[in-house]
C-alpha positions as CSV (number, residue, x, y, z in Angstrom):
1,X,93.3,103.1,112.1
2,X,92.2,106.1,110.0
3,X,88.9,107.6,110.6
4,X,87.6,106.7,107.5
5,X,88.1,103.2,108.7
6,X,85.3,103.4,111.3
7,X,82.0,101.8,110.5
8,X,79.6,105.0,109.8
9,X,76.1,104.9,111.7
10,X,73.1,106.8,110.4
11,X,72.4,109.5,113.1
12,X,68.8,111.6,113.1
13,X,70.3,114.6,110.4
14,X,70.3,111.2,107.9
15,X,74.2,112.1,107.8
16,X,76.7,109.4,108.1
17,X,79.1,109.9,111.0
18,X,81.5,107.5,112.0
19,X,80.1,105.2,114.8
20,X,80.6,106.4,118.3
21,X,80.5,103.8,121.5
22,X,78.9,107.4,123.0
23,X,75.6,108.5,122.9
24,X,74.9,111.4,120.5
25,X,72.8,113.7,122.7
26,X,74.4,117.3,122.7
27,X,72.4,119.4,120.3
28,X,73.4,122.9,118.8
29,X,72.4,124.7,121.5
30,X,73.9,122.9,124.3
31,X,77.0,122.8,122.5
32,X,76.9,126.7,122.4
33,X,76.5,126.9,125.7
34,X,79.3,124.6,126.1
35,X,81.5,126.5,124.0
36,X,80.6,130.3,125.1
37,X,80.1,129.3,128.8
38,X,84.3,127.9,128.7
39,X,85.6,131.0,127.0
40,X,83.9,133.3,128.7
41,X,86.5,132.3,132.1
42,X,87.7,134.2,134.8
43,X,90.8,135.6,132.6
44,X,88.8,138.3,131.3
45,X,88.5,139.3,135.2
46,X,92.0,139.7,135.8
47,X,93.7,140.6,133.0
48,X,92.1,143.4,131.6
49,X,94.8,145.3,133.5
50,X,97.5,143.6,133.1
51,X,97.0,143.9,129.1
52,X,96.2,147.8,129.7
53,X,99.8,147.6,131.0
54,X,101.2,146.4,127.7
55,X,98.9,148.1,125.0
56,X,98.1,151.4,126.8
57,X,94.0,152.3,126.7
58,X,93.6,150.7,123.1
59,X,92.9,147.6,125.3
60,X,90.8,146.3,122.9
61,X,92.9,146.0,119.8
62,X,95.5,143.3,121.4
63,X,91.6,141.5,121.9
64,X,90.4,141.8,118.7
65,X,93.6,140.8,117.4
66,X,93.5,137.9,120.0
67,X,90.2,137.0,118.7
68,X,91.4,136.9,114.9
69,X,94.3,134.8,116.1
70,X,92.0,132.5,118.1
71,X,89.4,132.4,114.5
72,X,92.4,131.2,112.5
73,X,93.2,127.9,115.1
74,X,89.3,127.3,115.2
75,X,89.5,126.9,111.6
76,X,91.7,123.8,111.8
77,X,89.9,122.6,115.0
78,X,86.3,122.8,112.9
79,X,88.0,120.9,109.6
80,X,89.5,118.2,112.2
81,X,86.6,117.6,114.4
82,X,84.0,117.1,111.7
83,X,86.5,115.2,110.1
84,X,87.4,112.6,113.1
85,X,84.5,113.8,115.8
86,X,86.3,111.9,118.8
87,X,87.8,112.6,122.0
88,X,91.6,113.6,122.4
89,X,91.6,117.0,121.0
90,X,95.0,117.9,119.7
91,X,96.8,114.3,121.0
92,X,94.3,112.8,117.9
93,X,95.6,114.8,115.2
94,X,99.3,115.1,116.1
95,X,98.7,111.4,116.6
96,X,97.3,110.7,113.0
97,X,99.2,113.4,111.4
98,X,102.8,112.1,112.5
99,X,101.9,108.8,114.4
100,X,105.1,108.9,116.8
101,X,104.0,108.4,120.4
102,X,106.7,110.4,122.0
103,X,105.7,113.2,119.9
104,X,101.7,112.8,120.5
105,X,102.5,112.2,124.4
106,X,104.4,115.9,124.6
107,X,101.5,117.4,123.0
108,X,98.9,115.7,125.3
109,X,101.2,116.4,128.3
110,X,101.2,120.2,127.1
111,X,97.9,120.9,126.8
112,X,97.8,119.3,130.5
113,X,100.5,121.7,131.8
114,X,98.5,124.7,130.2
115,X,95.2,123.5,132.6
116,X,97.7,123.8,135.5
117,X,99.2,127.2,134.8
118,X,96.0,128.5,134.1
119,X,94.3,127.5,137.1
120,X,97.3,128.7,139.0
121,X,96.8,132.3,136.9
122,X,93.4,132.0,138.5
123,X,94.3,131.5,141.9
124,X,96.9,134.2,141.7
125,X,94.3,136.3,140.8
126,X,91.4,135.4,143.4
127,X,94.3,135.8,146.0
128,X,94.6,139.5,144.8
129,X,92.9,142.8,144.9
130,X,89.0,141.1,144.7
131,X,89.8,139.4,147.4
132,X,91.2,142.2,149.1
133,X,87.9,143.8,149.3
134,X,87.1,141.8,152.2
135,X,89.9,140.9,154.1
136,X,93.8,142.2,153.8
137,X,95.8,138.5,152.9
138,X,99.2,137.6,151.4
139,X,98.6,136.4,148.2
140,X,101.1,132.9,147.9
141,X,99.4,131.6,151.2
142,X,95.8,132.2,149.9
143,X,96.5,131.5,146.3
144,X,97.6,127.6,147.7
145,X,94.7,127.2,150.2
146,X,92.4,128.4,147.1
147,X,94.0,125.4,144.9
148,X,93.8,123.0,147.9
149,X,90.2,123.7,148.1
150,X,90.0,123.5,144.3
151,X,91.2,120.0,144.6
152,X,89.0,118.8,147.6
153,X,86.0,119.6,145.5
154,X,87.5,117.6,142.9
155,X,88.1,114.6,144.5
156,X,84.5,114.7,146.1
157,X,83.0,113.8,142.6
158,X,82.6,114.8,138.8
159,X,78.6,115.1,139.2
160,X,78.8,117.6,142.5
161,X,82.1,119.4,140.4
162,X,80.0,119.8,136.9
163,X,77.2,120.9,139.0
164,X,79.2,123.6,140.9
165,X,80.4,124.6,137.6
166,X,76.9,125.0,135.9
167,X,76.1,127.6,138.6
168,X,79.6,129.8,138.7
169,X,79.3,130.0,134.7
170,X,75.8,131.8,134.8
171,X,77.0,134.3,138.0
172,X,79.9,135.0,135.3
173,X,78.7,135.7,132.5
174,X,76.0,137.9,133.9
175,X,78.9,139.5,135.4
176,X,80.6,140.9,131.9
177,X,76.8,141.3,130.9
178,X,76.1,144.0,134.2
179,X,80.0,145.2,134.0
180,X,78.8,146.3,130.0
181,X,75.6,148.0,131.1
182,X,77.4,149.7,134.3
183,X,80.2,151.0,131.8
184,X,78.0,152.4,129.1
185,X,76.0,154.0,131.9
186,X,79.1,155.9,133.3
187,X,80.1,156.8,129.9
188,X,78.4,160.4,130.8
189,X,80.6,160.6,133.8
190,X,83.0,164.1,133.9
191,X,86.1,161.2,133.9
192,X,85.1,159.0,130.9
193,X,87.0,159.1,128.0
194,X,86.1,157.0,125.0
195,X,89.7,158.9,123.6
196,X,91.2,156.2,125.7
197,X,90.5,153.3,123.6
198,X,92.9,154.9,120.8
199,X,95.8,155.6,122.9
200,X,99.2,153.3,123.3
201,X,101.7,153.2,125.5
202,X,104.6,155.6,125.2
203,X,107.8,155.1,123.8
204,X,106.0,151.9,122.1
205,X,105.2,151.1,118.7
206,X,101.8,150.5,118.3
207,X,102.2,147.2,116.6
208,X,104.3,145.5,118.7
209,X,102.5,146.9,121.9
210,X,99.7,144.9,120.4
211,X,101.5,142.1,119.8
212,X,103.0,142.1,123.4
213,X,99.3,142.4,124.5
214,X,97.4,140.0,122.3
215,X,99.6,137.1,123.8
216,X,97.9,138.2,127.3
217,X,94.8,138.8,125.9
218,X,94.9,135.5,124.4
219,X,94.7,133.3,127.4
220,X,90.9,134.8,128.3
221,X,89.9,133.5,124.5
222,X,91.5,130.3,125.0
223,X,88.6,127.7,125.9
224,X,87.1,126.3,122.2
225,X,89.7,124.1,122.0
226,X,87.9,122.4,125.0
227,X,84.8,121.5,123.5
228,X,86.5,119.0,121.2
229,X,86.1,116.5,124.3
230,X,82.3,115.9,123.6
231,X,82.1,115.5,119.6
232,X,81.4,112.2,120.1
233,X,78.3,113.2,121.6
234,X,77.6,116.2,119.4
235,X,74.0,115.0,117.0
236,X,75.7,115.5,113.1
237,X,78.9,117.1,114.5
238,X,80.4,117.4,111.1
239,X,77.6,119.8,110.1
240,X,76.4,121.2,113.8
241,X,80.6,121.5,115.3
242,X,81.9,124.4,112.6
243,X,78.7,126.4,112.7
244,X,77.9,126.3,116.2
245,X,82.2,126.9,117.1
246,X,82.2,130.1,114.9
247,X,79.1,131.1,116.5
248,X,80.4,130.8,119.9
249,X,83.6,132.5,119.2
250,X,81.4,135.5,117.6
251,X,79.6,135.9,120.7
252,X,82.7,135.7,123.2
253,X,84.6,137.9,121.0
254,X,82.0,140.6,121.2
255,X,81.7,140.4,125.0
256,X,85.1,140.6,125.5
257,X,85.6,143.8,123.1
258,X,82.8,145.7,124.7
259,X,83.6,144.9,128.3
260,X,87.7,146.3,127.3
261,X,85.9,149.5,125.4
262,X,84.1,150.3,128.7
263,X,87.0,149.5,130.9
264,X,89.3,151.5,129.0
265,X,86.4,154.5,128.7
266,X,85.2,154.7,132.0
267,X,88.8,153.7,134.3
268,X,92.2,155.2,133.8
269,X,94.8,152.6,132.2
270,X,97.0,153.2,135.0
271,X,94.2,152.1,137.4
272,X,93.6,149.3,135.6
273,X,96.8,148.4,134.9
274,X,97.7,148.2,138.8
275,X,95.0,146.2,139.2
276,X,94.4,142.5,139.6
277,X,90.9,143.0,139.7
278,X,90.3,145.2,137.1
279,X,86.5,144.8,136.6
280,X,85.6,145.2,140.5
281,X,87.1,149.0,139.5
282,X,85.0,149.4,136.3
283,X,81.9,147.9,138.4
284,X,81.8,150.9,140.8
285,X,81.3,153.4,138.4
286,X,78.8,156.2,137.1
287,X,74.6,156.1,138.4
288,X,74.8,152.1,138.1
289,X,77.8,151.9,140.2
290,X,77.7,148.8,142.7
291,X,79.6,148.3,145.9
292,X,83.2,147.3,145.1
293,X,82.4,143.9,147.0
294,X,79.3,143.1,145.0
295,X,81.8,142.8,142.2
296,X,84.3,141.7,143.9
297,X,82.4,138.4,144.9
298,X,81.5,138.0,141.1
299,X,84.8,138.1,140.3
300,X,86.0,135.4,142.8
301,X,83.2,133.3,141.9
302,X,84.0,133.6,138.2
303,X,88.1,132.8,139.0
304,X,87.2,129.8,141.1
305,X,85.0,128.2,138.5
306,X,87.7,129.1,136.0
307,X,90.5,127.0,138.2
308,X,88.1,123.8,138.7
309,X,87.5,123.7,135.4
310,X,91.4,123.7,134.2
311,X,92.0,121.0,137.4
312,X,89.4,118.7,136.4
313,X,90.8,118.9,132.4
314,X,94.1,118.3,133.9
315,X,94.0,115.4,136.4
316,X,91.5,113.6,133.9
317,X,94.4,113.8,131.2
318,X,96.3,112.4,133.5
319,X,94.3,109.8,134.6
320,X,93.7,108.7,131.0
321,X,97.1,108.6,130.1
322,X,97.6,106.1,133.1
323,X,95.2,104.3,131.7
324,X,96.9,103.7,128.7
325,X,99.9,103.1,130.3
326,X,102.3,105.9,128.8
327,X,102.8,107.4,132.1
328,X,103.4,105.5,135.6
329,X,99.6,103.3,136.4
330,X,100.5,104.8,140.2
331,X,98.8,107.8,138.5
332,X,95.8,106.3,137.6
333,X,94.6,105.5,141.0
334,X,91.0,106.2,142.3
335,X,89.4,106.7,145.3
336,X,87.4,104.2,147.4
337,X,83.7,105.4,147.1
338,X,84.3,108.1,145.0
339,X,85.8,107.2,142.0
340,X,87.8,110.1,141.3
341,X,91.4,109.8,140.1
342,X,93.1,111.0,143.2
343,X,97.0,110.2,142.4
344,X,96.1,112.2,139.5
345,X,94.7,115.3,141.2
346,X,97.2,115.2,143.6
347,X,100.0,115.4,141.0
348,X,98.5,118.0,139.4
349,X,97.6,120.3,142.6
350,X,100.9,119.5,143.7
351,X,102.4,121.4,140.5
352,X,99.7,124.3,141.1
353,X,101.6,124.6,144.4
354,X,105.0,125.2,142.9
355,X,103.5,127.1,140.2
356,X,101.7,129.9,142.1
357,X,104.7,130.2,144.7
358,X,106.9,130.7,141.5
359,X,105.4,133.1,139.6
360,X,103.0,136.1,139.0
361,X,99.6,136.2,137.5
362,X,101.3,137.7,133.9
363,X,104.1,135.7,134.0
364,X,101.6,132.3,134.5
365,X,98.9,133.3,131.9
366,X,102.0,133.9,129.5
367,X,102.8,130.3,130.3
368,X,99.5,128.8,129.7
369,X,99.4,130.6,126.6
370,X,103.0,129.4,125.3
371,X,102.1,126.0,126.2
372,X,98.8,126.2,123.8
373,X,100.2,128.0,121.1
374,X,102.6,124.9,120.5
375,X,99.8,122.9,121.0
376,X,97.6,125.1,117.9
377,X,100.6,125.3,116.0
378,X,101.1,121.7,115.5
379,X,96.9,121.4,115.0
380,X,97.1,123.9,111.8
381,X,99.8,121.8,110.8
382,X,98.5,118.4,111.7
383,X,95.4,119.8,109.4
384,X,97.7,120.0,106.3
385,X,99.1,117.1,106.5
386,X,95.8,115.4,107.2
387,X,94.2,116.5,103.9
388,X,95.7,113.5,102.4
389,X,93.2,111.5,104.3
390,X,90.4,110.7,103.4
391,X,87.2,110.1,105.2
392,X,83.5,108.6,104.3
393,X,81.3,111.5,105.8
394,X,81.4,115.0,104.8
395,X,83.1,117.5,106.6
396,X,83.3,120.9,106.9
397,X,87.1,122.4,105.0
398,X,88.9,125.4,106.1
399,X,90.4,127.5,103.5
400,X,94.4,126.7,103.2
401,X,95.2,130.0,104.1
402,X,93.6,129.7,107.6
403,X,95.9,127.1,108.8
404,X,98.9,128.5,107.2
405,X,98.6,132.0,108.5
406,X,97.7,130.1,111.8
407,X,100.8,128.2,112.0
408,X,102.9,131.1,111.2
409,X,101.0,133.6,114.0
410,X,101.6,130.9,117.0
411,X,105.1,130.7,116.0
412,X,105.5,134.1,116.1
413,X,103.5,134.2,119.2
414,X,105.4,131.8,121.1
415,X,108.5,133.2,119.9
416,X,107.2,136.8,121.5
417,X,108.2,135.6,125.1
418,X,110.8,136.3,127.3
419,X,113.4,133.8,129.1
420,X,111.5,133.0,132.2
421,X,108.3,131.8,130.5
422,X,110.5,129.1,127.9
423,X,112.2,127.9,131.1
424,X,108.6,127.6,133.2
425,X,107.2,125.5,129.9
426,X,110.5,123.5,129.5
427,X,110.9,122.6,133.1
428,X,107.1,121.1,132.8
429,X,108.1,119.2,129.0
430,X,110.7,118.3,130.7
431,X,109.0,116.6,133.9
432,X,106.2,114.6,130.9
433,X,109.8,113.4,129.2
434,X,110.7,111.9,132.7
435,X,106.9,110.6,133.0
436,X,107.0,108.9,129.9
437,X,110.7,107.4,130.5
438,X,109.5,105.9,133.6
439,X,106.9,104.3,131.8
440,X,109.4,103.1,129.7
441,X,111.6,101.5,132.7
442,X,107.7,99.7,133.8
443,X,108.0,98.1,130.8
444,X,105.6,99.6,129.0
445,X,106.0,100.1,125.0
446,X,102.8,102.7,123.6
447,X,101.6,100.6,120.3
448,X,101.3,103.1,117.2
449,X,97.7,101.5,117.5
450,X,95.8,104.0,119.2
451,X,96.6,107.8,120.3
452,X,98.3,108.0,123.7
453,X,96.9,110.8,125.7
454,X,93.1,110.9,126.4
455,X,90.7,108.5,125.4
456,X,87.7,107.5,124.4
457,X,87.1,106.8,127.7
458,X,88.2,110.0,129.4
459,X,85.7,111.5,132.3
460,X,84.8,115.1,130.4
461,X,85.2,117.7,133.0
């Protein structure tokens, strides 16, 4: 059924949305929060380094570039959500766009795999040098106790997890807020450099040294796509969505390119480079200096909330994709008493284990970002083929070009990886493939009816 099918509903605005079985109670500035609060994730803690490494000191072009990248996909993502403000992200538009199960299961089971390598990103990265302030560890052992932990606090409840999160997301953003202020204030300092920010790495052409580093710096942008989850409780979300998604993406954008000026200005590249806990570096400097372990707990706080959030996305996928029986019911499974999906979270911790064993913390973001890209770049194409459609309630329409030139960056994007990262992606596409054939052997048949992946129903994390 196309969107323009649903039976519209008069909200407050006076507009005419299509009618939701949710209640409509996130305003504009919740909403911000919502979005600013999940891009604004621990990457930015980690990676700064790691992109230094690619790019040289001009850390923040590969971000602003990033950022333009990321501006292009929220095009398509504002057109499609005010268009069909439901649940299911890119499953729903890959579903309507090309209505072939298989295909719309892939892209759900994707976007599930990116939650995973991205949490196990994270936990390669509290394992490392921030942790290291306090006590000397080997990073695989603590990176899977961190994820085991991770997953006890999942299964102990969606209230006590959302509330955990509320609390990590203000301790890190006022992290990159002090780590601004401390960097501007050490900008007097005899080693400061602004010059930095304008150098590349030798024996590199600039252009691809930015490319190379924009697909790192990608994965700390990464985060809007999130908020798609809760347009059906978004008041007027075909006028409030676009606004409120641009304005989010503004405001992260111009965090994230101050806090890579400073870093760049006030810490050698190589430093930061060698780094996993780049920040904790740039935190100890000039007359606002802290202790290196003031930082350092920021930053572990700020990674940890980062990997519940990706392992609560993930085993909820999961679970709703039980539900609707394209994957194995066994994984739909609760707990007694508290009803969280535990086959689910155990699945998905379980591939966190293999993950963090297997790889490093640039080799897993690169992952997670692969795995989205081919996500985004069937979105900006799911948005072409969608204008066909036609819907009852206005909507918000991105230029032609946006999607286009979106399409065409993510290919090249995805392209822009080396051997190990396809084969880490595959190896997961391939495990969904065996998921769904299983399915298959149960019996089950997924009706062109509805979208497979999440739901209407899906627990938002």
């Amino acid at each position: 059924m196309s969107a323009g099918a649903d039976s519209p509903e008069r909200d407050p605005a006076g507009t005419r949305e299509p009618k939701s079985k949710l209640a409509r109670r996130v305003g504009p500035v919740m909403l911000l929060l919502f979005i600013v609060g999940d891009m604004l994730g621990g990457g930015i803690y980690t990676l700064v380094g790691e992109v230094g490494g690619e790019v040289g000191g001009a850390i923040w072009t590969a971000f602003a570039v990033a950022f333009a990248l990321a501006g292009l996909t929220a095009c398509a993502y504002a057109e499609l959500v005010s268009k069909y403000p439901r649940a299911a992200g890119a499953a729903l538009y890959a579903h309507k766009a090309f209505d072939q199960p298989f295909f719309t299961f892939m892209v759900a089971f994707a976007v599930m795999s990116s939650g995973i390598t991205s949490a196990s990103t994270l936990a390669r990265g509290f394992a490392g040098d921030a942790l290291g302030e306090f006590v000397d560890v080997s990073v695989i052992p603590v990176a899977i106790a961190f994820l085991i932990v991770v997953a006890l606090v999942n299964a102990r409840g969606i209230a006590e997890s959302v509330r955990l999160n509320a609390a990590l997301t203000f301790i890190e953003v006022g992290g990159l807020i002090l780590i601004i202020v401390i960097g501007f204030a050490a900008l007097g300092d005899p080693g400061a450099d602004l010059g930095r920010n304008l150098e590349f790495k030798e024996g590199t052409s600039p252009l691809f040294a930015i490319l190379s580093g924009a697909g790192l710096a990608f994965y700390a942008l990464i985060g809007f796509e999130d908020s798609v989850n809760i347009a059906e409780e978004v008041r007027d979300p075909s006028r409030t969505y676009p606004r409120i998604l641009f304005g989010g993406l503004a405001i992260a954008g111009t965090i994230y390119l101050l806090v890579t000026v400073v870093a760049s200005a006030v810490v050698p590249t190589a430093e930061l480079s060698s780094s996993t806990a780049p920040l904790v570096l740039v935190g100890e400097q000039g007359p606002l200096g802290l202790d290196p372990k003031a930082f350092a707990a920021i930053t572990l706080f700020a990674l940890a909330n980062g990997a519940l959030i990706n392992m609560i996305m993930a085993s909820r996928l999961v679970y709703g994709m039980a539900e609707e029986g394209i994957v194995p019911g066994f994984f739909g499974r609760v707990l007694s008493g508290r009803r969280t999906p535990i086959t689910a979270i155990v699945f998905t911790t379980v591939l966190g284990l293999i993950l963090v064993s297997t790889g490093d913390l640039a080799s897993l973001a690169d992952t997670t970002v692969l795995l989205l890209l081919c996500a985004f770049a069937i979105v900006n194409v799911a948005v072409l083929v969608l204008r066909r459609d036609e819907v009852s309630h206005p909507h918000f329409r991105a230029p032609t070009i946006a999607p286009i030139l979106g399409a065409i960056v993510c290919v090249v994007l995805i392209v822009d990886n080396e051997g190990e990262i396809f084969l880490r992606a595959g190896l997961l596409l391939v495990l969904g493939a065996v998921l769904w054939v299983l399915a298959y052997a149960g019996g089950h048949r997924p009706s062109k009816g509805d979208p497979p992946g999440p739901t209407d129903r899906e627990e938002h994390g």
